[in-house]
DRENDO-1510 file (C-alpha; in Angstrom, 1 decimal, always signed):
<recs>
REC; n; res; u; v; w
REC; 1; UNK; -14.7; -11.9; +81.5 .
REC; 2; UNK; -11.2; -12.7; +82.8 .
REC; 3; UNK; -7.8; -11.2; +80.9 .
REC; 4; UNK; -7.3; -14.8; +79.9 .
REC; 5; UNK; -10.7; -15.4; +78.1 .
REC; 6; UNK; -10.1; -12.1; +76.8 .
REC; 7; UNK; -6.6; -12.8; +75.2 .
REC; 8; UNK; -8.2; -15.8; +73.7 .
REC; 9; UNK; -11.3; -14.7; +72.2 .
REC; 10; UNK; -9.0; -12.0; +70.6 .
REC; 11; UNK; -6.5; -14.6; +69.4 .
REC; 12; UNK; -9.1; -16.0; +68.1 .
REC; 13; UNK; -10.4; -13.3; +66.4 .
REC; 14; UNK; -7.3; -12.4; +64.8 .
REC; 15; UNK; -7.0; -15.9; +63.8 .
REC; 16; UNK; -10.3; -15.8; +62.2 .
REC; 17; UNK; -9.6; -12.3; +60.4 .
REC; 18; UNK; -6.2; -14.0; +59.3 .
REC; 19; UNK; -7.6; -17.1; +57.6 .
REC; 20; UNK; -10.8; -14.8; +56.0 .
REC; 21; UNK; -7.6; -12.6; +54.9 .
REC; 22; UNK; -6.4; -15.3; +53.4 .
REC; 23; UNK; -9.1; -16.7; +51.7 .
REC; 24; UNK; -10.1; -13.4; +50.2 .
REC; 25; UNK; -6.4; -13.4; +48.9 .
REC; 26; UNK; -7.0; -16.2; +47.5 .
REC; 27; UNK; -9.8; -15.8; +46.0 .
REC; 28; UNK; -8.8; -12.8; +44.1 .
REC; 29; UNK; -5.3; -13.9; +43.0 .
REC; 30; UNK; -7.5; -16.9; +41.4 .
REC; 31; UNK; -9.8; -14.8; +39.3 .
REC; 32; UNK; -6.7; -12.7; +38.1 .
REC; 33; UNK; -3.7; -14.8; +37.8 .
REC; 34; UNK; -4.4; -18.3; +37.4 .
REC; 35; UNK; -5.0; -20.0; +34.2 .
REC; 36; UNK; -6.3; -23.3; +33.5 .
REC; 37; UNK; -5.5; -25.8; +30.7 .
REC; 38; UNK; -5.1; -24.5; +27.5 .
REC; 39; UNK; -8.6; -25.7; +25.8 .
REC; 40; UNK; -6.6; -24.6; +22.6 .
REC; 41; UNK; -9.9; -22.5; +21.6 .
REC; 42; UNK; -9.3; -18.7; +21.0 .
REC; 43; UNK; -12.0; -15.9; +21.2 .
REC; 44; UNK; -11.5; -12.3; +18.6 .
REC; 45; UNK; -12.3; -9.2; +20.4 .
REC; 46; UNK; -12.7; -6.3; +19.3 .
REC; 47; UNK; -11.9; -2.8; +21.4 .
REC; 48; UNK; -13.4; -0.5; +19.2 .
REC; 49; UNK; -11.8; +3.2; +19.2 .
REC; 50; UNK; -13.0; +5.4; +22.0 .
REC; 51; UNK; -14.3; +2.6; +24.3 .
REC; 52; UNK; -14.4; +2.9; +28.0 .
REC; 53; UNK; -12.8; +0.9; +30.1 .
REC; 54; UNK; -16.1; -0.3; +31.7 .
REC; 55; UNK; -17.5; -1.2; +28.1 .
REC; 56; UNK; -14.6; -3.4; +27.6 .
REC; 57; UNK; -15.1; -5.1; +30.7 .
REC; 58; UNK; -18.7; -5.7; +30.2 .
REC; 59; UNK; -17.6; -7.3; +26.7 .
REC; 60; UNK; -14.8; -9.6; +28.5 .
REC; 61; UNK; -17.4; -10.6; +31.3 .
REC; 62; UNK; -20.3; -11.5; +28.5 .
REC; 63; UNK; -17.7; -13.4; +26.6 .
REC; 64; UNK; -16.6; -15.6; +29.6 .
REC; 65; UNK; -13.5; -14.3; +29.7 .
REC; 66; UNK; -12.9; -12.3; +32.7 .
REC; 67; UNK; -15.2; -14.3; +35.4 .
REC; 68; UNK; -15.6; -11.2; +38.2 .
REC; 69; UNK; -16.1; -7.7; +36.2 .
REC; 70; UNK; -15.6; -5.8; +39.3 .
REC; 71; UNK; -12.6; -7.7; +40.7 .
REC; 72; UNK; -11.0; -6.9; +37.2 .
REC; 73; UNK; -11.7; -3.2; +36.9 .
REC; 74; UNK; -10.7; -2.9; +40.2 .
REC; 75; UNK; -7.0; -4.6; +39.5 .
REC; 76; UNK; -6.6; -2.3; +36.3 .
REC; 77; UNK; -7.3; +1.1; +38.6 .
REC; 78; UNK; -5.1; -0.1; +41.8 .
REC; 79; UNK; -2.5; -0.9; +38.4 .
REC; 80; UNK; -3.4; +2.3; +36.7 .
REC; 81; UNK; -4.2; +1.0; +33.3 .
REC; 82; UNK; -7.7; +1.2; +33.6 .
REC; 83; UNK; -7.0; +4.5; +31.3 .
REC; 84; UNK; -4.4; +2.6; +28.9 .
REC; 85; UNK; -6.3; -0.5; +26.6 .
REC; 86; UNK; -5.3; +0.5; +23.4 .
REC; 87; UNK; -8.0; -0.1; +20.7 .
REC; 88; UNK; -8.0; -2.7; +17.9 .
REC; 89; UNK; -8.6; -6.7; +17.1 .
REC; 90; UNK; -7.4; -9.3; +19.7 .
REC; 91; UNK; -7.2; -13.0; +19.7 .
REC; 92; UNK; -6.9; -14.0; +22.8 .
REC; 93; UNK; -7.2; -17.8; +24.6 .
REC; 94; UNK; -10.6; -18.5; +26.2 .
REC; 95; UNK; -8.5; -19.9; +29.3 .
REC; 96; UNK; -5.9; -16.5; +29.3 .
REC; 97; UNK; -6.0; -15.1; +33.2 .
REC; 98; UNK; -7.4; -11.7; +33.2 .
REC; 99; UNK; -3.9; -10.6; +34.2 .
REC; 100; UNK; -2.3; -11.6; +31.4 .
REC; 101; UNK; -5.4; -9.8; +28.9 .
REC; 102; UNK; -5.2; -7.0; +30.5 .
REC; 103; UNK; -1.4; -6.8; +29.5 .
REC; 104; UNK; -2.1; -7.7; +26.1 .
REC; 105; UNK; -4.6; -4.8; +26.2 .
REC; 106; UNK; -2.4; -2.3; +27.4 .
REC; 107; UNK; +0.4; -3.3; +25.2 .
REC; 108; UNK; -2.0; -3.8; +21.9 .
REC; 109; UNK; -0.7; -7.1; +20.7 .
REC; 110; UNK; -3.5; -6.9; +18.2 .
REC; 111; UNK; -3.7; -9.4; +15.3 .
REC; 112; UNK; -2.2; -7.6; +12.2 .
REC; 113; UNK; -5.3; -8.1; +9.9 .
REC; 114; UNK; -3.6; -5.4; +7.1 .
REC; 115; UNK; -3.7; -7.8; +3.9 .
REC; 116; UNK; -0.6; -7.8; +1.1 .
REC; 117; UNK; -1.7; -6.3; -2.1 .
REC; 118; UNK; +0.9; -6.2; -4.6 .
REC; 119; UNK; +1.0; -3.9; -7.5 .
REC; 120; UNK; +3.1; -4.6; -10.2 .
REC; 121; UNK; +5.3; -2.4; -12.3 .
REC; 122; UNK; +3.5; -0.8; -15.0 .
REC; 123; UNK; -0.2; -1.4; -13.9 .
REC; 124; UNK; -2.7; +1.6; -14.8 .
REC; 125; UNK; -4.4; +3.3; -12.4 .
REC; 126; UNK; -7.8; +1.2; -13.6 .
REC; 127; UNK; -6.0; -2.1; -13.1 .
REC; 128; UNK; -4.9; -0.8; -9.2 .
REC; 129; UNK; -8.5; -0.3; -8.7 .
REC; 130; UNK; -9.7; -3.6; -9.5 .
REC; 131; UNK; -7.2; -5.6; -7.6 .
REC; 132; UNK; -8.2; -3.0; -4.8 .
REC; 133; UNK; -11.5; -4.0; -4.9 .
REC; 134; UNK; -10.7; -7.4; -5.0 .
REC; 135; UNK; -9.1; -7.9; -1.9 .
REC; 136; UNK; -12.0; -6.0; +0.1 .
REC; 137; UNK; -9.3; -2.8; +0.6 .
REC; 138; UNK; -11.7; +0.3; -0.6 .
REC; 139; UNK; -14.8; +0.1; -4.0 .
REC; 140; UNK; -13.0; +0.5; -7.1 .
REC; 141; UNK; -14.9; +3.2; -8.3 .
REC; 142; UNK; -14.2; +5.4; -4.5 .
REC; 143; UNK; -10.5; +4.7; -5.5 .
REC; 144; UNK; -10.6; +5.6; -8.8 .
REC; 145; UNK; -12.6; +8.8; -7.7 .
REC; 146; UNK; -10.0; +9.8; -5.3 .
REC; 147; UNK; -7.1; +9.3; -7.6 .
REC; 148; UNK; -7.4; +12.9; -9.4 .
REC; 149; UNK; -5.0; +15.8; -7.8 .
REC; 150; UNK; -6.6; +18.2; -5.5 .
REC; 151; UNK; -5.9; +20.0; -1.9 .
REC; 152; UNK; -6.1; +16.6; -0.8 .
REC; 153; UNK; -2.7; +15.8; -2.0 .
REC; 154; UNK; -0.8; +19.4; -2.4 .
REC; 155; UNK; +1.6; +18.7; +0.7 .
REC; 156; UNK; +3.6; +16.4; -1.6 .
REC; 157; UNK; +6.7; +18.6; -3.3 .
REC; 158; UNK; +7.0; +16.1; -6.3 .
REC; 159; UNK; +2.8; +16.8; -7.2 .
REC; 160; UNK; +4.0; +20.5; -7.5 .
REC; 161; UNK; +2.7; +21.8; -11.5 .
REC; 162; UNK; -0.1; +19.3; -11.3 .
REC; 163; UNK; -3.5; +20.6; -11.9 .
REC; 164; UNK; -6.5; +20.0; -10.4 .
REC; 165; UNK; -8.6; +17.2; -11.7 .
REC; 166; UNK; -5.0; +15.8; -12.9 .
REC; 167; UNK; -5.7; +11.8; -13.0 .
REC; 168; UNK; -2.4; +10.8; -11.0 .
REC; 169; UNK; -1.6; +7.8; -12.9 .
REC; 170; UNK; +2.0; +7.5; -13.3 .
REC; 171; UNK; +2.3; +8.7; -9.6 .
REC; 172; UNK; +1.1; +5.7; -7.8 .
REC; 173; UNK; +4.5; +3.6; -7.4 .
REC; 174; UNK; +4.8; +0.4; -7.8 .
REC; 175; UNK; +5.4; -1.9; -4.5 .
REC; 176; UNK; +3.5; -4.4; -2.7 .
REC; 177; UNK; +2.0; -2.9; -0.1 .
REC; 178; UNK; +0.1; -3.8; +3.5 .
REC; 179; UNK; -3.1; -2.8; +3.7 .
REC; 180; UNK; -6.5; -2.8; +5.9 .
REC; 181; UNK; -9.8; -4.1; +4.9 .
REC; 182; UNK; -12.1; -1.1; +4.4 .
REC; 183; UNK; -9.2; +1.6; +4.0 .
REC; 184; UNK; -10.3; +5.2; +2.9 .
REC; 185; UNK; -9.6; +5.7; -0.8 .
REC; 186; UNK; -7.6; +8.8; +0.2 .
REC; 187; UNK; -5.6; +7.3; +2.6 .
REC; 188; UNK; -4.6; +4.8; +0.2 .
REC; 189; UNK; -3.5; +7.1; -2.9 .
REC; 190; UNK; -1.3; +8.9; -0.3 .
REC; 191; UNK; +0.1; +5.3; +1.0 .
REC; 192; UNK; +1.5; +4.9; -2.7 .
REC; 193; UNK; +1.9; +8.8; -3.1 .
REC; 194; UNK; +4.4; +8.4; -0.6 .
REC; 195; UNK; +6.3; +5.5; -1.5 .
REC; 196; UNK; +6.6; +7.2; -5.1 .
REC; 197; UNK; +8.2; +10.3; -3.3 .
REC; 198; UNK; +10.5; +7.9; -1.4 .
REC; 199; UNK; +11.6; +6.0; -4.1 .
REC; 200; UNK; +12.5; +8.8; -6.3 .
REC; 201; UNK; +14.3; +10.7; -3.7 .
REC; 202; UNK; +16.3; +7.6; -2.5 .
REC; 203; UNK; +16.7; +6.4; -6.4 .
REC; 204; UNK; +17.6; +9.4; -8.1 .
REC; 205; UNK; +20.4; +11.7; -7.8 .
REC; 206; UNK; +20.0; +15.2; -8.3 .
REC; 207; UNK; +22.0; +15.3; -10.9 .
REC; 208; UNK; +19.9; +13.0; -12.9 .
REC; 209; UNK; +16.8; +15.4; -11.8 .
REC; 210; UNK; +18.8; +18.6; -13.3 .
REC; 211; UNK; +19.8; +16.7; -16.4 .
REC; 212; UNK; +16.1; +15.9; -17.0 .
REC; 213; UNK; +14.8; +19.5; -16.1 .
REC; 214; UNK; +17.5; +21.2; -18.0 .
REC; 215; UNK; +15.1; +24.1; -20.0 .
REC; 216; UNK; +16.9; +22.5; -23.1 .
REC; 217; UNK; +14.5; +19.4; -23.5 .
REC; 218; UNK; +11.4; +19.7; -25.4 .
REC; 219; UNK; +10.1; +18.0; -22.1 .
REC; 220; UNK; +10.8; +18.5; -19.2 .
REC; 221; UNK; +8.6; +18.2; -16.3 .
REC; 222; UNK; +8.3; +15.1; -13.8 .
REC; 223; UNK; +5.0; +14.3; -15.2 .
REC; 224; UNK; +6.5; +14.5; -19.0 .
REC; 225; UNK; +9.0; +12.3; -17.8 .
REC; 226; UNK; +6.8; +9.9; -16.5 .
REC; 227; UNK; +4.6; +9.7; -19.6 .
REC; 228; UNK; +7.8; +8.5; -21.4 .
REC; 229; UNK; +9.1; +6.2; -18.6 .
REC; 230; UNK; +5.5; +4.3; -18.9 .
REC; 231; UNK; +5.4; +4.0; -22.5 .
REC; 232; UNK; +9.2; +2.7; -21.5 .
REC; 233; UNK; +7.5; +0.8; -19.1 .
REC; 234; UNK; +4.9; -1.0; -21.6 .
REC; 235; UNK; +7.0; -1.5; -24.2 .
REC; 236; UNK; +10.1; -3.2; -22.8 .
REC; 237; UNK; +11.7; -5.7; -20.6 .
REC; 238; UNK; +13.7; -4.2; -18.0 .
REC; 239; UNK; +17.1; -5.0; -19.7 .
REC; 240; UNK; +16.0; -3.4; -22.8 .
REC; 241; UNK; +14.7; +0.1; -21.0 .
REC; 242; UNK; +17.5; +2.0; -21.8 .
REC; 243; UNK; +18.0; +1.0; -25.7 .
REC; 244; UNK; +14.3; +1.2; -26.0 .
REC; 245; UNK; +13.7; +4.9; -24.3 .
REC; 246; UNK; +16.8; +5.7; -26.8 .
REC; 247; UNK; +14.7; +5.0; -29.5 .
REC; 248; UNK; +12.1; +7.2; -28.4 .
REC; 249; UNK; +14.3; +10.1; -27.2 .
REC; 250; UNK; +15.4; +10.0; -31.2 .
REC; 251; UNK; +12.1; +10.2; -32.3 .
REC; 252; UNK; +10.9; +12.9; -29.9 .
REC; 253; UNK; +14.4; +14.9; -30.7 .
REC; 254; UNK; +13.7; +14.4; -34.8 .
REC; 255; UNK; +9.5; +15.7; -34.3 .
REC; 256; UNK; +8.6; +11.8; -35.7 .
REC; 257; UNK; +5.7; +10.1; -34.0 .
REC; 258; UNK; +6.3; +7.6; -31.4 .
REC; 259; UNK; +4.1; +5.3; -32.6 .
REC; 260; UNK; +3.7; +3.0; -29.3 .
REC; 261; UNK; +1.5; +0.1; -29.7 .
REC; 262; UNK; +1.0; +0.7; -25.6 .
REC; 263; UNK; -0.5; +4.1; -26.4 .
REC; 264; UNK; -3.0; +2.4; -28.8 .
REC; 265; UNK; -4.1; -0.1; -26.3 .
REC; 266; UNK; -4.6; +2.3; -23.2 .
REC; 267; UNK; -6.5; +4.7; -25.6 .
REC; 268; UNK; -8.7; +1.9; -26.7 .
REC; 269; UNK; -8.5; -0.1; -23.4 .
REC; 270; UNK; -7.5; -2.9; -25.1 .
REC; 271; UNK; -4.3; -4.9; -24.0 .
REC; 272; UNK; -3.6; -5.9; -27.6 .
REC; 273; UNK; -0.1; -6.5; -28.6 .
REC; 274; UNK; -0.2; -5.7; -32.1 .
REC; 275; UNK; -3.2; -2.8; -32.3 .
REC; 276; UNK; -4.9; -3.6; -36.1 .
REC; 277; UNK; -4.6; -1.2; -38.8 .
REC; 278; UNK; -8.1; +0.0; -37.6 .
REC; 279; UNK; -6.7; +0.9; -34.4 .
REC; 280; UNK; -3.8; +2.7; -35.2 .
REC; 281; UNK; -6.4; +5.2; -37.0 .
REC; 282; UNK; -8.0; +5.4; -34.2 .
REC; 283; UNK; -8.0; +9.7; -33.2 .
REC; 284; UNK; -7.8; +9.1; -29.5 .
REC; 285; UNK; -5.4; +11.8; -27.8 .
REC; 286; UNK; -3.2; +9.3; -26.4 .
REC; 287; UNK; -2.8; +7.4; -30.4 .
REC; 288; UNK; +1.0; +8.1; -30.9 .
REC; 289; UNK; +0.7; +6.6; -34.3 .
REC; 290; UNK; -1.7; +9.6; -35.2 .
REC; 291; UNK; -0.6; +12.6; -33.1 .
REC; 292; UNK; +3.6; +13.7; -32.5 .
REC; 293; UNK; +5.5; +13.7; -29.2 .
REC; 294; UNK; +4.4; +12.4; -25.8 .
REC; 295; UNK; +0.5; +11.5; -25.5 .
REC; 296; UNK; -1.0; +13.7; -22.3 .
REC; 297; UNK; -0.1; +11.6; -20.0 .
REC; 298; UNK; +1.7; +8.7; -18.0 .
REC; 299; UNK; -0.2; +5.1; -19.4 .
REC; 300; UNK; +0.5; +3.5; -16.4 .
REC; 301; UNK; +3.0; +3.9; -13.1 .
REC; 302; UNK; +5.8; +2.5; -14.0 .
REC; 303; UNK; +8.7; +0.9; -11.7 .
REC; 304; UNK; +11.8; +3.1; -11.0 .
REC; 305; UNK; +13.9; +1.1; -13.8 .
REC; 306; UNK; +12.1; +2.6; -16.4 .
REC; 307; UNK; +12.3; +6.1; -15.1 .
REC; 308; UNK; +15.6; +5.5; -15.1 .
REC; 309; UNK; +15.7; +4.7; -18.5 .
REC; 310; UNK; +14.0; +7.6; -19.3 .
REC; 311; UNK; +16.2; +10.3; -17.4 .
REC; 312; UNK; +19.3; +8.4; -19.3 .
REC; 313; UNK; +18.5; +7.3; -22.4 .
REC; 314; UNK; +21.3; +5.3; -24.1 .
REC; 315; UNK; +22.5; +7.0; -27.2 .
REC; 316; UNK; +22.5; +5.5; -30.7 .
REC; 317; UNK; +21.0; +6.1; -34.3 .
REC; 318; UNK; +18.0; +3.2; -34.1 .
REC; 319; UNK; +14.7; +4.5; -34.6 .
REC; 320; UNK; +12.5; +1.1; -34.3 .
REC; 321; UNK; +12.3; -1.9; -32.8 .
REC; 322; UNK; +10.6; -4.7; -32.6 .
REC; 323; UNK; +10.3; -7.9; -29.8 .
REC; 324; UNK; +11.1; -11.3; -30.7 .
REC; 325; UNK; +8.5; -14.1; -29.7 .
REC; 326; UNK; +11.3; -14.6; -26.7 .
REC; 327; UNK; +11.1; -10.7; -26.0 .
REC; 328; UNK; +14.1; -10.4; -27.0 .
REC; 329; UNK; +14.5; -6.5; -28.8 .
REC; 330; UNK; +15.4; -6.3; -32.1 .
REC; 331; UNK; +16.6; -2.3; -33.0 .
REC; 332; UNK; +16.6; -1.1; -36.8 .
REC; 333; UNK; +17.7; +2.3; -38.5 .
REC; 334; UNK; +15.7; +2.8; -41.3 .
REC; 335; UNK; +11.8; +1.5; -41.8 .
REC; 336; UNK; +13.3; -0.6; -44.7 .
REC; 337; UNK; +15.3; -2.9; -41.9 .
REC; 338; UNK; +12.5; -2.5; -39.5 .
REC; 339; UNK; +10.1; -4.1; -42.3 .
REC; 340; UNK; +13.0; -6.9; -42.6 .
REC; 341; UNK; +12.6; -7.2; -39.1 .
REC; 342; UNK; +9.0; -7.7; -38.6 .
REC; 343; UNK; +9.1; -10.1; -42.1 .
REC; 344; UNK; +12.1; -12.4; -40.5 .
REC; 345; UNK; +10.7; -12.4; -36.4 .
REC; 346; UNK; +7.4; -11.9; -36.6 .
REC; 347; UNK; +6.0; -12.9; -39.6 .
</recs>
């Protein structure tokens, strides 16, 4: 063979190797890269915690969504993010190039599937459990049996004096909160936990705190204080808080009873607005109308308003008070114009 046949058949062979090259090239920047009409139909995957790379592949490949398994693990080690898929739930178009999955992977642009369960201010800790339960975040009854103090929860300062087996109503603040299908019951009381210590701290000066812990009161622990701010709570609209908790500071400072109709209806579980005679005889622990001072505990969690209230009572000589039909609150002195009251509004 000549030097010119020899120039040719390797010209040609490099030619070959060049259009092979080529081809191959193309081949693979088709399977990763290029994406055809959007069929407007979108899968959910999910990478479950702890999953290989490999397992996720196999799961792409069966779903039709990666078309060469090999060709993709491949790109994600020569890319180095074979080691990087961040676990969760993706929705992700059927027609998406395996490129741009693998980036969503990496980055976990998972679908936020927390769900908004609002509690509102002055809910009990039975009433949290139900809506709980309602919206498929944790079993009532594993909430409710995670929502006593123990070790579980000793790591928060404002918990500090509360015995175990301590049901933590009156903790649990307030807010509407974000969260996941399933949740563990613990995880959850320390979700609201923790709202409750931020709110407080960013709400409440210290020297509110020191007023209210001054060893002067007849009661003065956070938990006491709660107790009052959720009677506060049930008993008043917001404007009212402070004229209402004033009443109840006089009460507590002259030894009377409170005589809460709230009290009553948590004792009983009864939502009640006006307990019956039979109720208020009722010898329940947390009966104000049969037992002085503040009943054992908090009858629901109540918002930061009424805590409030209850650090910084307003002062004044009323010692009822009754609500219009408008809720507006009607304050008397003596139980001769609070039976006025009640005959003129009520009756």
């Amino acid at each position: 063979m000549d030097s010119r046949t020899i120039r040719f058949f390797i010209g040609g062979l490099t030619a070959l190797l060049v259009l092979a090259g080529a081809g191959v090239s193309f081949w693979t920047y088709s399977i990763l890269f290029l994406e055809t009409p959007d069929s407007g139909y979108e899968y959910t995957i999910e990478v479950a915690p702890g999953s290989s790379f490999r397992q996720v592949s196999a799961m792409l490949a069966d779903e039709g969504l990666v078309s060469n398994e090999l060709v993709f693990r491949l790109y994600a080690r020569l890319r180095g993010l074979d080691s990087g898929i961040r676990a969760g739930v993706y929705r992700v178009d059927e027609n998406s190039s395996p490129a741009v999955l693998l980036d969503a992977l990496v980055q976990g642009r998972t679908i936020d599937q927390s769900i908004t369960v609002p509690v509102p201010e002055g809910w009990s800790i039975a009433r949290i459990a139900e809506r709980l339960d309602a919206r498929g975040i944790v079993a009532e009854d594993e909430f409710l049996s995670h929502a006593y103090m123990s070790d579980a929860y000793r790591d928060f300062p404002l918990l500090a004096g509360v015995e175990d087996g301590t049901l933590l109503e009156g903790f649990l603040f307030p807010e509407t909160y974000r969260l996941e299908q399933d949740s563990r019951p613990e995880f959850v009381v320390r979700v609201m936990l923790t709202q409750f210590h931020r709110a407080f701290e960013r709400s409440i000066p210290q020297e509110l705190r020191d007023e209210w812990a001054d060893p002067s009161r007849t009661h003065n622990s956070l938990r006491e204080l709660l107790t009052l701010a959720s009677i506060v709570e049930a008993e008043s609209p917001v404007d009212d808080m402070p004229l209402v908790a004033g009443v109840f500071a006089n009460r507590i400072r002259d030894g009377w009873r409170l005589e809460s109709d709230a009290t009553v209806n948590y004792a009983l579980g009864t939502k009640n607005l006006r307990p019956t005679f039979a109720d208020v005889l009722t010898p329940h622990p947390f009966n104000t109308y049969r037992f002085p001072g503040l009943p054992p505990g908090p009858i629901n969690n109540p918002g930061m308003n009424a805590i409030l209230a209850s650090i910084s009572p307003m002062e004044h000589d009323y010692f009822f008070f009754l609500h219009k039909p408008n809720l507006e609150t009607v304050p008397s002195r003596t139980y001769q114009d609070h039976l006025a009251a009640i005959a003129r509004y009520l009756d």
